[in-house]
C-alpha positions as CSV (number, residue, x, y, z in Angstrom):
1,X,0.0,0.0,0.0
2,X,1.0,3.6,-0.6
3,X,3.1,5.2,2.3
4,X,3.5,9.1,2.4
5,X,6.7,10.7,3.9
6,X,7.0,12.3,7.4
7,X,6.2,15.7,7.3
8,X,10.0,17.7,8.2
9,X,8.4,20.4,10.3
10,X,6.6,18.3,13.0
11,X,6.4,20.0,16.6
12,X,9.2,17.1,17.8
13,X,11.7,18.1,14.7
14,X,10.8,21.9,15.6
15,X,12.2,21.3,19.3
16,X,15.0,19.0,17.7
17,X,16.3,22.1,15.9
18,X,17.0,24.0,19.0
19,X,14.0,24.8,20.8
20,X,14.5,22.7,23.6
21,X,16.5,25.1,25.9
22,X,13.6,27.1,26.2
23,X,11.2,24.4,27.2
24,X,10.5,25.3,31.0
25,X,7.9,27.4,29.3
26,X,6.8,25.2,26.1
27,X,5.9,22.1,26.6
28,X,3.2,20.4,25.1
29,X,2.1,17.0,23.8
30,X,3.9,15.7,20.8
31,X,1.9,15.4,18.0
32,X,3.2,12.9,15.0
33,X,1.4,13.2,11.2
34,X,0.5,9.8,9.4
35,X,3.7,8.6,8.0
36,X,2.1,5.6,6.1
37,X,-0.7,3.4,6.1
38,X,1.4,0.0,5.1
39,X,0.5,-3.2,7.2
40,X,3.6,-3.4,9.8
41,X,4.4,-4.9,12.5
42,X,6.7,-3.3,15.5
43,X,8.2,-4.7,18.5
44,X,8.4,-2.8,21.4
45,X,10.4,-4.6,24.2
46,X,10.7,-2.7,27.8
47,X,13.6,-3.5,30.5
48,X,12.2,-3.9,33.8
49,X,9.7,-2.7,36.2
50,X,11.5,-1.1,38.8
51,X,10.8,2.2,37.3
52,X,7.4,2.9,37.1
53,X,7.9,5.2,34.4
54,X,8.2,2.5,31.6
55,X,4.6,1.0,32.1
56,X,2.8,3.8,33.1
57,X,4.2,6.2,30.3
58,X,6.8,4.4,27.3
59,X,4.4,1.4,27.0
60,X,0.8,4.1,26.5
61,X,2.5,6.6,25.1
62,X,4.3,4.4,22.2
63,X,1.4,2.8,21.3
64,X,-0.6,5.8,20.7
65,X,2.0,7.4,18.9
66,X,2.8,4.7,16.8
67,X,-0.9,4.4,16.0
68,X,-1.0,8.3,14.8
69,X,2.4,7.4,12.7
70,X,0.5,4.4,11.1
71,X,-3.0,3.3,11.7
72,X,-2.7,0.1,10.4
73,X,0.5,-1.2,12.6
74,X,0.4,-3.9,14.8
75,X,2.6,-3.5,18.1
76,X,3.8,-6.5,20.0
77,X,4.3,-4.9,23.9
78,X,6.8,-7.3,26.5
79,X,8.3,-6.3,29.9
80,X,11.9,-8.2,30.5
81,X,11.2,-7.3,34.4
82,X,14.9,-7.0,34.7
83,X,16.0,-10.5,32.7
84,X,18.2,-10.0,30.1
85,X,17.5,-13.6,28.7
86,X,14.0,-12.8,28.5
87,X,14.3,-9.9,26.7
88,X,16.2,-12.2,24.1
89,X,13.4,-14.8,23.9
90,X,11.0,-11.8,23.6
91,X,12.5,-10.0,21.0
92,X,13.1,-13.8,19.2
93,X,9.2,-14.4,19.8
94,X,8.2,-10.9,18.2
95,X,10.5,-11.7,15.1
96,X,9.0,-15.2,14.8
97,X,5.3,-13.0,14.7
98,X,6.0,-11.1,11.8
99,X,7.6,-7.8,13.5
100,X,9.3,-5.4,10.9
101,X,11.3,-3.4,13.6
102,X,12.3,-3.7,16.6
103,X,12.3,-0.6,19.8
104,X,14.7,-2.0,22.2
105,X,15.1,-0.4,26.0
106,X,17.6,-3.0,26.7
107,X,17.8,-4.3,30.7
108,X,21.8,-5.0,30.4
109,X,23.3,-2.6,27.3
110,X,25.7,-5.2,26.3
111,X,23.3,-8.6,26.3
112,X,21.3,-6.4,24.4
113,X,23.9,-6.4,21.6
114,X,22.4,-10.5,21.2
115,X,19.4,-9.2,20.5
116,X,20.4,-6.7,17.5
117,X,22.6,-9.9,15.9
118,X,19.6,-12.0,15.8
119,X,17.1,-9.4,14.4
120,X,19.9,-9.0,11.4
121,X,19.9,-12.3,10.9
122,X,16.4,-12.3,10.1
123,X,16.5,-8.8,8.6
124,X,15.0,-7.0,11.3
125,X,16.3,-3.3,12.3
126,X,16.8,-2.5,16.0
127,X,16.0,1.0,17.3
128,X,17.7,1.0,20.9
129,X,15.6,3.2,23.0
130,X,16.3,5.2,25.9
131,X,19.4,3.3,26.6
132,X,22.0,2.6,24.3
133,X,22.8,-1.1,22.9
134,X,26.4,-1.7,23.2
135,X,29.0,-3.2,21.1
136,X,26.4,-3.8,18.1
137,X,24.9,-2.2,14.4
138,X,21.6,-0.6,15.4
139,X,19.9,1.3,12.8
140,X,19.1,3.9,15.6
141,X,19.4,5.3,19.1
142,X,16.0,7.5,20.5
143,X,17.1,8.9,24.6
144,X,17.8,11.8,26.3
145,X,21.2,13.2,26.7
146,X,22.0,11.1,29.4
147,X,25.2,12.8,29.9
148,X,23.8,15.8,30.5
149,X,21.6,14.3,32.9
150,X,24.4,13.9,34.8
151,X,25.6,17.1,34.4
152,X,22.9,18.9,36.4
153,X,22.4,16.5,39.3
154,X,25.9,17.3,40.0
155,X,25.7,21.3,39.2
156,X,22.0,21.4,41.3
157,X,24.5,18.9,44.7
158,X,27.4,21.9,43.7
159,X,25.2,24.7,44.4
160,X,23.3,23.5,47.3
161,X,26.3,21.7,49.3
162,X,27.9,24.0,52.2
163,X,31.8,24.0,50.6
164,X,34.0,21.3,52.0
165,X,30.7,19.4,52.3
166,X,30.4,15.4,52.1
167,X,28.1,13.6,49.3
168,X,27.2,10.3,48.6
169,X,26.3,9.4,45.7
170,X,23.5,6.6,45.0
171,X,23.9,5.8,41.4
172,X,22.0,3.5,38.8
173,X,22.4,0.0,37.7
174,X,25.7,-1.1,36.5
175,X,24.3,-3.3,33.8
176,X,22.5,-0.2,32.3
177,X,24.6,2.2,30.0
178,X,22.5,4.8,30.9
179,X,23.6,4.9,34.8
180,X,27.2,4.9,33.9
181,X,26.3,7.8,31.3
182,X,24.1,9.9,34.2
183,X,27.5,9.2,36.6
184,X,30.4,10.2,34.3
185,X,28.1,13.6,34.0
186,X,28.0,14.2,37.3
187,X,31.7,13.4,38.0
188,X,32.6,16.3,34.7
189,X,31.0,18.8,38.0
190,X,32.0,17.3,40.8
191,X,35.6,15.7,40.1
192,X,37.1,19.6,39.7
193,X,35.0,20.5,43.0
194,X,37.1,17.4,44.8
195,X,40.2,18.2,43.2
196,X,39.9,21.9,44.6
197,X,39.3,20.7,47.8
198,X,36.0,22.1,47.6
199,X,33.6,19.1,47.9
200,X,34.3,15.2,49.0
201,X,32.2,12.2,47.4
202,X,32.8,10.6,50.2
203,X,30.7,6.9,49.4
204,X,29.5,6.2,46.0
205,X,28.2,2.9,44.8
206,X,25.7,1.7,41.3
207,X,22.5,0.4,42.5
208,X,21.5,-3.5,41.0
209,X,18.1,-3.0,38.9
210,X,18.1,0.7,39.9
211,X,16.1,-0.9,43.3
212,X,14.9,1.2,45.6
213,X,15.3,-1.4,48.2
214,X,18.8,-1.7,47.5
215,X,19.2,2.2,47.5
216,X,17.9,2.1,51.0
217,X,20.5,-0.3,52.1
218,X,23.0,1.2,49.8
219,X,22.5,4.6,51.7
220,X,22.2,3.3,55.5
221,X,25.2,1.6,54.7
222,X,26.6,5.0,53.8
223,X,25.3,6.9,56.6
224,X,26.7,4.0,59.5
225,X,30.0,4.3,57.6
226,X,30.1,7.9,58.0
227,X,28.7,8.4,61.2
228,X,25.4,10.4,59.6
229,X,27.9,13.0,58.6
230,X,26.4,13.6,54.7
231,X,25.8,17.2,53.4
232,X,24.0,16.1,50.2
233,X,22.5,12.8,48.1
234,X,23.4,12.4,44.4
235,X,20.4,9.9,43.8
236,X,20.5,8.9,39.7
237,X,16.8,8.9,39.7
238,X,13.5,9.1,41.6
239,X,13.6,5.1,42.9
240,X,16.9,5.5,44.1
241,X,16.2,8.6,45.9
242,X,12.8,7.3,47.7
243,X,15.2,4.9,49.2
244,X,17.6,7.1,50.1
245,X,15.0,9.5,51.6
246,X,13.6,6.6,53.3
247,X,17.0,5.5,55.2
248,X,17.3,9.9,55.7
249,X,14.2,10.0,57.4
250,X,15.5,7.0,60.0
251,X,18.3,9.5,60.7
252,X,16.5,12.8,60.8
253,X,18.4,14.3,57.8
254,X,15.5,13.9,55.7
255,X,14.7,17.7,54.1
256,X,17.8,19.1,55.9
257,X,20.2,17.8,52.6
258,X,19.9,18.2,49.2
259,X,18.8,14.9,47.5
260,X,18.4,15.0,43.5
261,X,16.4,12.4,41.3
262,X,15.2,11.7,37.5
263,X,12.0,11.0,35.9
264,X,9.5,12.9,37.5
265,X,7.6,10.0,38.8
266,X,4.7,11.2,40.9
267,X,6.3,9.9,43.8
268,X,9.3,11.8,43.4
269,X,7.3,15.3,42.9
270,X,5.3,14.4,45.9
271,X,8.1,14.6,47.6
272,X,9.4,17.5,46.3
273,X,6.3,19.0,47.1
274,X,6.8,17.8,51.2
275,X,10.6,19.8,50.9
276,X,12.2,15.7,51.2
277,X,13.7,15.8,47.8
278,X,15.5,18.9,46.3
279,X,15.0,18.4,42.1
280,X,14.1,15.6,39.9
281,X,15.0,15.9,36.0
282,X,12.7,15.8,33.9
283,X,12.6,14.0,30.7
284,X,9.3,14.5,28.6
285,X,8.7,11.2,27.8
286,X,6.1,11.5,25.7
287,X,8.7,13.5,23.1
288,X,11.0,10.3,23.5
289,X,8.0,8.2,22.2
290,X,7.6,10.3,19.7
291,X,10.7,10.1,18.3
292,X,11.0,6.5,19.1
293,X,7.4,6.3,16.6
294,X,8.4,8.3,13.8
295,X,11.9,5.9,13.8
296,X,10.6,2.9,13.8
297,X,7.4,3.8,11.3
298,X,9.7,5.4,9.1
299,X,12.2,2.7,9.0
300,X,9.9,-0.2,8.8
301,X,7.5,1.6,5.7
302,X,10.1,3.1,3.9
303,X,13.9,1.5,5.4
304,X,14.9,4.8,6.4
305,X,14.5,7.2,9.1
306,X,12.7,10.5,8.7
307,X,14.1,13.0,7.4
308,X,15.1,15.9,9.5
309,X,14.8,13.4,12.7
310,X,18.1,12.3,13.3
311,X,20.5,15.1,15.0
312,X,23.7,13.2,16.3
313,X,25.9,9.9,16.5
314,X,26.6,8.3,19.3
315,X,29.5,5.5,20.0
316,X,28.6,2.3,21.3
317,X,31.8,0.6,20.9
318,X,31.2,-0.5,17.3
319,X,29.7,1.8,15.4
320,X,28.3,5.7,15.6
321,X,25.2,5.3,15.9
322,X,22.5,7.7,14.1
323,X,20.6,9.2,17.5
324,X,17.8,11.6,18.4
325,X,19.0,13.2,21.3
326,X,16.6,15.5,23.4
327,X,17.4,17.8,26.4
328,X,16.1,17.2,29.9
329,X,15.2,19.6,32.2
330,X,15.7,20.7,35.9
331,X,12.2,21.2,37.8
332,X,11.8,22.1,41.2
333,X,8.9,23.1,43.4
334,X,9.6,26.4,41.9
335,X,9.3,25.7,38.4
336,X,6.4,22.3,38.5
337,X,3.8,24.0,37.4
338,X,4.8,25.6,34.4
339,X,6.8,22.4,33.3
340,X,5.4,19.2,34.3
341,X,2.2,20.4,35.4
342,X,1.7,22.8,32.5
343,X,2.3,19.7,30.0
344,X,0.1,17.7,31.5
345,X,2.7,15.0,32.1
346,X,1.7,14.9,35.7
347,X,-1.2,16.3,37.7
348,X,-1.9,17.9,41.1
349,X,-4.3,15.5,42.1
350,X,-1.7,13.0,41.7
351,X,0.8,14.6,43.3
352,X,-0.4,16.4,45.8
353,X,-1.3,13.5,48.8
354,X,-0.2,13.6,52.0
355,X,1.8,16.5,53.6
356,X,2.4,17.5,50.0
357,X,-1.3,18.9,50.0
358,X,0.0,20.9,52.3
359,X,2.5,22.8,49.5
360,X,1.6,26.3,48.2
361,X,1.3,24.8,44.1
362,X,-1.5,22.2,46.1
363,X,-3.5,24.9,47.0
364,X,-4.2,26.9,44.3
């Protein structure tokens, strides 16, 4: 069946082109024009569940997207729940039922790389999504700048840390390209603080399957090792700070440090709301899906990606890889209603429960 070409000046390429720094004030739901209307199949295969973000946002917001990019398309949805060898038989099974391309938000960057070699030798593309597939040929590579991610958890601990102060740092999985990618970011500000005597990271540690479990224990551990003496929590994303907060709270430190996150779960701008956490970043997830959409439609009615999507490379180990990069955002209790609120990515009934109901954005 006939296909038609995506349109170059969506709202997403708009934003690509260098909008995004302004988008405390701009954000609104992506919208994605009918790309084609060919009879395709798409494979869209999430890590884990430890993150509530990838159920209760990727996996709705994907599906709706896709379905504006091609009516016709048929999506196969799996959930590795943190296995990487499920994710393998997943991606094998969605091949095996007739999927064109495959979105891949690996759990464990390099087993992912397994996944990509089978899909080519059935002549399948991989998109890797969100986190980047290692040491493999993917046709493409949809996230954030995780990098930069990085980068302001450790310029918003820099700012708000007394100088000479102590940190730990909670970060995310090891197996996740992603977590080392969100800690080298932070170390680019923090590492020259050290060096100058100005700051000490003095406990830092990766936390399996981003848990929030084990970033309670991972930060109780901390605190007995340093007799409670912490000026500031470099959580990598909202999980890892709820258990962080939680092992705070046992100490009385909770809301008297700094303690950063990612995602802008609900739970993480509740408690930004209560004064426990200090900033989550915020990446629009619905853009990413967008993206992700117009990729994997593109490629799988017409073997190429859109044009005007792409806007970088990244390395993986083998190859650059053609990406779409987009820029997060800081938000704070200053700055949550005209960014997550305003977009409609999160609402105050949701958020605002318990002593956050109490917060001058709850009662207006």
């Amino acid at each position: 069946m006939k296909s038609t070409k995506l349109y170059g000046a969506t709202a997403l390429t708009m934003m690509l082109a260098g909008a995004l720094p302004a988008m405390a004030q701009t954000i609104t739901p992506p919208q994605v024009s009918q790309m084609s209307t060919k009879k395709i199949t798409i494979g869209f295969l999430l890590p884990e569940n430890s993150s509530p973000r990838y159920e209760q946002m990727d996996r709705p917001e994907f599906t709706k997207l896709v379905k504006q990019a091609d009516p016709n398309t048929t999506l196969i949805v799996t959930n590795a729940n943190s296995n990487p060898d499920s994710q393998l038989n997943q991606a094998q099974s969605a091949i095996t039922n007739g999927a064109n391309v495959l979105v891949v938000d690996p759990v464990d960057g390099k087993a992912g790389a397994a996944i990509v070699a089978y899909a080519a030798r059935n002549h399948v593309p991989v998109i890797s999504y969100d986190r980047l597939i290692q040491d493999s040929k993917p046709a493409g590579y949809v996230s954030f700048d995780n990098l930069r991610v990085g980068e302001l958890q450790g310029q918003y601990i820099a700012d708000h840390v007394k100088p000479g102060g102590s940190i730990i740092m909670i970060n995310g999985a090891p197996t996740d390209s992603n977590g080392l990618e969100f800690k080298r970011g932070a170390l680019n500000v923090l590492n020259p603080l050290v060096k100058a005597g100005k700051l000490k990271i003095a406990y830092s540690v990766m936390t399996p399957s981003w848990s929030p479990e084990n970033a309670f224990q991972e930060t109780q551990q901390a605190l007995t090792r340093l007799g409670n003496n912490v000026d500031g929590v470099l959580a990598a994303n909202d999980g890892t700070a709820s258990g962080a907060i939680r092992a705070l709270q046992a100490v009385g430190l909770a809301g008297k440090i700094p303690v950063t996150g990612q995602d802008a779960t609900n739970g993480g701008l509740t408690y930004i709301l209560e004064g426990l956490q200090s900033m989550t970043v915020f990446k629009y997830v619905p853009q990413e899906a967008a993206a992700a959409a117009q990729f994997a439609v593109g490629i799988a009615a017409d073997g190429k990606a859109p044009a005007g999507l792409v806007n970088g490379k990244v390395n993986n180990g083998k190859i650059n890889v053609p990406s779409v990069l987009l820029t997060p955002l800081v938000v704070t209790a200053d700055n949550m209603k005209d960014t997550v609120i305003k977009s409609g990515y999160a609402t105050l009934p949701s958020i605002c429960v318990g002593d956050a109901a109490k917060a001058p954005l709850c009662q207006k």
